[in-house]
NUVOMAR-135611 format. One line per field, with one value per residue (C-alpha): residue number from 1; residue in three letters; x, y, z. Coordinates in steps of 0.2 Angstrom, whole numbers, plus 5000, padded with zeros to 4 digits. Example, Ala and Ser with C-alpha at 12.3 -4.5 7.8 and 13.67 -1.06 7.14 Angstrom:
BEGIN
nulum = (1|2)
marlum = (ALA|SER)
u = (5062|5068)
v = (4978|4995)
w = (5039|5036)
# end
This chain:
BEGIN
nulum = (1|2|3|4|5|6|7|8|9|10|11|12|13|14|15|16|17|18|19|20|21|22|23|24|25|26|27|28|29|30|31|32|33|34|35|36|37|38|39|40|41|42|43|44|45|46|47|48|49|50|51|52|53|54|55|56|57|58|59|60|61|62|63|64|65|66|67|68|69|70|71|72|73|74|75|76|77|78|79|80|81|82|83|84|85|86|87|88|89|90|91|92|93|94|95|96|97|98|99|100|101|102|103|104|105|106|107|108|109|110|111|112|113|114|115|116|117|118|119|120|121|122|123|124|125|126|127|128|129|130|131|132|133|134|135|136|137|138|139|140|141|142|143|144|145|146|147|148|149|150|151|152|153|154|155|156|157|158|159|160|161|162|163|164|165|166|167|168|169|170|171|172|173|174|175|176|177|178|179|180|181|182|183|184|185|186|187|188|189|190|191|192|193|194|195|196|197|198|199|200|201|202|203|204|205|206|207|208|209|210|211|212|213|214|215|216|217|218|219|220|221|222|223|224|225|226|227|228|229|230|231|232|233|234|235|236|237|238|239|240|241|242|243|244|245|246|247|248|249|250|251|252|253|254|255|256|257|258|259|260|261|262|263|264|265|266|267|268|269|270|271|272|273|274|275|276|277|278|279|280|281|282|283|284|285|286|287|288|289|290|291|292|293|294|295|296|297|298|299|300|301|302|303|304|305|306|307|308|309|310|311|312|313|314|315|316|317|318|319|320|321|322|323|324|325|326|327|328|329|330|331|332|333|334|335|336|337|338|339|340|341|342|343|344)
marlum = (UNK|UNK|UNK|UNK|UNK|UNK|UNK|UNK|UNK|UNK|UNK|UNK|UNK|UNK|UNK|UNK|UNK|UNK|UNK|UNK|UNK|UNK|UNK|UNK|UNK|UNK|UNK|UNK|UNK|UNK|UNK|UNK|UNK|UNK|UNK|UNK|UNK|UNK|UNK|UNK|UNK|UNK|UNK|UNK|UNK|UNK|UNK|UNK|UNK|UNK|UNK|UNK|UNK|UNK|UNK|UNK|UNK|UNK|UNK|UNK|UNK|UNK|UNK|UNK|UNK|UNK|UNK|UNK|UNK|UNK|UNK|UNK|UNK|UNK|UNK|UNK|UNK|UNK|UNK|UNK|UNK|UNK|UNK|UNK|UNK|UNK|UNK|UNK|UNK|UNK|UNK|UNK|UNK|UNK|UNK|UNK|UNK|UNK|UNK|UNK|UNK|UNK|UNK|UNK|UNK|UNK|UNK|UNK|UNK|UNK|UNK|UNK|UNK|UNK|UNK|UNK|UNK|UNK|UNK|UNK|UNK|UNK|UNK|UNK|UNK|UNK|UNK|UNK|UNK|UNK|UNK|UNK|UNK|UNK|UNK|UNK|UNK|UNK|UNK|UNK|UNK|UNK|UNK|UNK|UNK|UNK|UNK|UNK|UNK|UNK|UNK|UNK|UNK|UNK|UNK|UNK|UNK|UNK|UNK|UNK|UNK|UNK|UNK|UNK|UNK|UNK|UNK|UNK|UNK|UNK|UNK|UNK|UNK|UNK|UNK|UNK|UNK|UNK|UNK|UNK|UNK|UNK|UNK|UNK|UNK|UNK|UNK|UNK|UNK|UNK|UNK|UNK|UNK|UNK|UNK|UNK|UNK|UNK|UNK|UNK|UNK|UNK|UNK|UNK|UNK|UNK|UNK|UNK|UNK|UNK|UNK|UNK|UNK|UNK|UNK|UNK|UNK|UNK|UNK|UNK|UNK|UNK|UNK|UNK|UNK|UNK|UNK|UNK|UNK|UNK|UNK|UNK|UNK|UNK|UNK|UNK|UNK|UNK|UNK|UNK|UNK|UNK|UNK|UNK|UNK|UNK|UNK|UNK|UNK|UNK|UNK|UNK|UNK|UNK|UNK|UNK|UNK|UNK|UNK|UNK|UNK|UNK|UNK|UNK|UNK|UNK|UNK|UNK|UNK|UNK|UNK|UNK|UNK|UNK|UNK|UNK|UNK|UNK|UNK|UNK|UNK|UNK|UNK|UNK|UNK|UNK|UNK|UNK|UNK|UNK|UNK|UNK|UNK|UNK|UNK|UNK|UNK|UNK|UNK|UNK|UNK|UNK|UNK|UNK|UNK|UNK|UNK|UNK|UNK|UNK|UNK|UNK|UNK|UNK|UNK|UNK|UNK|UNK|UNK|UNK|UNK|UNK|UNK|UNK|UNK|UNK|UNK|UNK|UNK|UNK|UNK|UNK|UNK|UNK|UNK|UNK|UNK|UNK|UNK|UNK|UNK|UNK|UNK|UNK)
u = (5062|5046|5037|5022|5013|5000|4994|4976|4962|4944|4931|4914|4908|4891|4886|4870|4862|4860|4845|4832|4825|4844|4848|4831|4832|4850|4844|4833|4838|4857|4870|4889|4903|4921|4934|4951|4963|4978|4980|4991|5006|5024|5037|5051|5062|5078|5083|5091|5085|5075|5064|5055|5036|5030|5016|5001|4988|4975|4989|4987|5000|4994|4983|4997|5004|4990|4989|5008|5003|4990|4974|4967|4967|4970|4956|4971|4986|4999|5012|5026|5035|5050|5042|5025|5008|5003|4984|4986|4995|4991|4998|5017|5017|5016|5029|5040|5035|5036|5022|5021|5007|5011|5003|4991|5000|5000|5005|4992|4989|4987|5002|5020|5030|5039|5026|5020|5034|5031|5014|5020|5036|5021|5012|5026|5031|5047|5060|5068|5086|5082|5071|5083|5096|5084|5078|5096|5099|5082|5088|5104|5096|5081|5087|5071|5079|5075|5054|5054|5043|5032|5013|5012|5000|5009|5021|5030|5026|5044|5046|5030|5036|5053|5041|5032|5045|5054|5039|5038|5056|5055|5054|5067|5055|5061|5053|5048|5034|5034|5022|5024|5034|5041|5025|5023|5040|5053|5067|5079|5067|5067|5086|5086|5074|5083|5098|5088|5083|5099|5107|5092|5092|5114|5115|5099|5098|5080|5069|5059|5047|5044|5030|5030|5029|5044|5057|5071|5066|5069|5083|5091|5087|5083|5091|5078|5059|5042|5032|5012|5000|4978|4985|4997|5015|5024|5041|5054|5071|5087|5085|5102|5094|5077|5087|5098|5083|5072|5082|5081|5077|5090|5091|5099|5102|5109|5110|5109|5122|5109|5091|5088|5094|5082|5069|5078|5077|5061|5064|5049|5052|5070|5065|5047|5053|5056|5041|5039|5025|5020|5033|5047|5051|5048|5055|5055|5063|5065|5075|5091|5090|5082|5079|5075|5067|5071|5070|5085|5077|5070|5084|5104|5112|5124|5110|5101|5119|5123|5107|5105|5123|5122|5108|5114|5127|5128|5138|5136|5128|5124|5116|5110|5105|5083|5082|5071|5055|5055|5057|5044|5031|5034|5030|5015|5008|5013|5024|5037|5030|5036|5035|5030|5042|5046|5061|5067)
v = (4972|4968|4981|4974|4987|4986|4970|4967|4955|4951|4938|4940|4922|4919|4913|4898|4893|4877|4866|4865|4883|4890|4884|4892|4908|4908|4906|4922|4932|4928|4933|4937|4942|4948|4935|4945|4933|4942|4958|4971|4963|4973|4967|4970|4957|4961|4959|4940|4937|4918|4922|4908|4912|4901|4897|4885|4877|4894|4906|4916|4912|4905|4921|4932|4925|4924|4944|4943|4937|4947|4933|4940|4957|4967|4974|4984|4990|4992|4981|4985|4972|4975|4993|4986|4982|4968|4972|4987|4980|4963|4957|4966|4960|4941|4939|4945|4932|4912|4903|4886|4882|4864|4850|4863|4861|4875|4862|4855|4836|4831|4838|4830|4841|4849|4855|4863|4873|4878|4885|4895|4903|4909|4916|4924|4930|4924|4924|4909|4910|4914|4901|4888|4898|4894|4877|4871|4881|4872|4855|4856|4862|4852|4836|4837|4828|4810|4814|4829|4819|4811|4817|4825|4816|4801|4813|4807|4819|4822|4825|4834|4847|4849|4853|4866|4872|4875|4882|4896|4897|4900|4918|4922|4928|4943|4935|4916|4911|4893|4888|4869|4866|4850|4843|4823|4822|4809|4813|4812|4823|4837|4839|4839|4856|4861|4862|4868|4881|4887|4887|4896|4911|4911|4910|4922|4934|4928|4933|4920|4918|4901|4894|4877|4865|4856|4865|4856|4868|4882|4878|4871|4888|4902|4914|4922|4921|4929|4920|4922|4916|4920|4933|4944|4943|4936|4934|4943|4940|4930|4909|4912|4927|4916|4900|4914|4922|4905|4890|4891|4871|4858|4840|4829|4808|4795|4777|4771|4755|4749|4752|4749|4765|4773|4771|4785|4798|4809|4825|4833|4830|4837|4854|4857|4872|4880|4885|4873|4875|4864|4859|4864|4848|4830|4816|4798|4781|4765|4752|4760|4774|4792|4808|4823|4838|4854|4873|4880|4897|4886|4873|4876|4860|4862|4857|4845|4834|4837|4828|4816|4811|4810|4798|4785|4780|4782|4773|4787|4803|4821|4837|4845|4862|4865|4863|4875|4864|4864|4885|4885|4875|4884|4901|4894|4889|4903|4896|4913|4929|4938|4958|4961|4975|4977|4974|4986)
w = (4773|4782|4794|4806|4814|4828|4818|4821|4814|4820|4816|4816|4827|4828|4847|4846|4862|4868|4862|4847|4853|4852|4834|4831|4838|4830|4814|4814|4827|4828|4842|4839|4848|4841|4843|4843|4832|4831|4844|4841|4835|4831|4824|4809|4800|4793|4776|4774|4789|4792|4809|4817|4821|4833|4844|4849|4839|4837|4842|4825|4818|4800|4803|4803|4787|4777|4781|4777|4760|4756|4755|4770|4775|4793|4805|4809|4808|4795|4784|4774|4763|4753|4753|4747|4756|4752|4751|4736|4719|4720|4705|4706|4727|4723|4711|4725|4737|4738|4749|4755|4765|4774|4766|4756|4735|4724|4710|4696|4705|4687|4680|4676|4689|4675|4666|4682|4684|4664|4669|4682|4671|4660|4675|4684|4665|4667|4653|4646|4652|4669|4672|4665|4677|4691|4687|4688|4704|4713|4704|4714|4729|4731|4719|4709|4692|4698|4699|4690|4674|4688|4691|4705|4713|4713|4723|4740|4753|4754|4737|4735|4749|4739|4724|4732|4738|4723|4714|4725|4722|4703|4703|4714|4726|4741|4754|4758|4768|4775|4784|4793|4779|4788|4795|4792|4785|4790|4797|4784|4770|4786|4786|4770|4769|4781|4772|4757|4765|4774|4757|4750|4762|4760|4741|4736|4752|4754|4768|4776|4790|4796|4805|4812|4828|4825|4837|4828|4812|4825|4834|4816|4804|4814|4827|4832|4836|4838|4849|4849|4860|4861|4848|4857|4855|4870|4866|4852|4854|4849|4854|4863|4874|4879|4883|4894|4901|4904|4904|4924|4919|4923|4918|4929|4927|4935|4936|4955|4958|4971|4966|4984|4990|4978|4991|5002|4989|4994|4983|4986|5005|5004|4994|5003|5010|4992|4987|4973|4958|4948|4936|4946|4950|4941|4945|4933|4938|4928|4938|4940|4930|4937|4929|4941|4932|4942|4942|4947|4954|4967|4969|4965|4955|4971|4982|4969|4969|4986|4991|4977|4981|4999|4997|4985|4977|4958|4943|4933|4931|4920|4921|4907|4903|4898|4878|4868|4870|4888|4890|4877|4885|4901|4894|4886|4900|4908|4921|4918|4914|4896|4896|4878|4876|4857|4851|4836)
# end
């Protein structure tokens, strides 16, 4: 469905020197340098499939999607969509693909909501019986009936997300782009996307792409990942496989039944001799309770409980196994080192 091939973008920066003199000389005489955004990025997406792409704030990410989309257009590379690219045929490419951009609307601010969604039948020239067929479908899914006469700019967040969601829904797009599409939403309006979505991509077949910073999107709708970071892909794979791979992580907690005895625990002490780095090993205590951070390449659970219990005792206690968030801020800051191998 969608083929990424040695995906590459440059920007043209201009470089201003310090001072009055500097703003000056850049002014008539000014210096750039190449600022690789995106860096020879691979990767195909499977038809039906919903792929979280993921990274850190100027990663490339939106980058990438607006390249996707067609509104910005690679130094490099090439792109296949739905048998497409995106950059020739303008006109035919769109009305195969829904875009969300986060908290950017494509709706009219001044609008009733439904007479939005009458201006776009007429641009995506879509005829009367289907778009009734999908307005009902979208109503049910994304329960728009109860704001669906409202202004849009008198729009919830919540509700205005649901709105733009569903307008790039109206044409029964191929492909779905969704870019933070849960960004400032309350908990309950995020599982409720969610589930929109899920339901979406299992009832249509729809191909989507999601961007966003909110691991429970990832971990919730998607299987697999494409990771990016200072433009260059550093991870594609299945969530189960990186959680295998780099959940060397554990969790443990306890509640001490004598906070006394907490003064004999000296786990940086105990596990000098293992080579330690940063972040291999944290340790947190209020009153009673302690949470110990640790890596198990350096430090095996056996020996963590070993020690811990043969310095205290404990009322109760659980180990638990590194969540996504954790692996993921690890390989961003490079605590574990990701071949980029491409993954077909």
């Amino acid at each position: 469905m969608i083929h990424v091939q040695n995906f590459e973008k440059y920007f043209k920066k201009t470089v201003k020197q310090p001072g009055l003199m500097g703003s000056v000389k850049s002014l008539f005489r000014p210096q750039n340098e190449i600022v690789k955004a995106v860096d020879d990025i691979t990767f195909h997406v499977d038809k039906g499939e919903i792929l979280g792409f993921i990274g850190p704030n100027g990663a490339g990410k939106s980058t990438v999607i607006k390249m996707l989309t067609g509104i910005l257009t690679p130094t490099g590379g090439s792109c296949i969509i739905n048998g497409q690219d995106p950059r020739k045929n303008r006109k035919r490419y769109v009305k195969e693909i829904g875009v969300v951009f986060g908290q950017r609307t494509q709706l009219w601010w001044d609008l009733p909501l439904g007479e939005t969604y009458t201006v776009l039948k007429e641009i995506y020239e879509i005829d009367d019986a289907r778009y009734k067929k999908q307005m009902a479908f979208l109503d049910d899914v994304l329960e728009l009936q109860s704001f669906i006469k409202t202004p849009v700019r008198t729009l919830s967040l919540g509700q205005r997300m649901r709105a733009d969601i569903a307008a790039s829904l109206l044409h029964s797009p191929k492909v779905l782009f969704l870019d933070e599409p849960t960004i400032g939403l309350d908990v309950v309006v995020k599982d409720n996307i969610r589930k929109a979505v899920t339901y979406i991509n299992q009832e249509e077949g729809t191909t989507v792409i999601l961007t966003t910073h909110d691991l429970d999107d990832i971990s919730t709708l998607c299987k697999r990942i494409v990771m990016i970071d200072h433009g260059k892909k550093v991870y594609d794979g299945s969530l189960y496989d990186l959680k295998q791979k780099y959940g060397q992580m554990r969790e443990l907690n306890f509640e001490a039944a004598d906070t006394s005895a907490l003064d004999r625990l000296d786990y940086t002490s105990a596990f000098a001799d293992r080579g330690l780095e940063d972040g291999d090993l944290t340790v947190k205590t209020e009153g009673a309770m302690v949470t110990v951070d640790f890596n198990t390449d350096k430090i095996s659970v056996e020996h963590m409980l070993n020690y811990t219990l043969g310095k205290t005792h404990v009322k109760d206690v659980n180990l638990k196994d590194a969540d996504i968030e954790e692996i993921i801020r690890r390989l961003y800051k490079g605590e574990v080192k990701e071949e980029t191998e491409e993954t077909e």
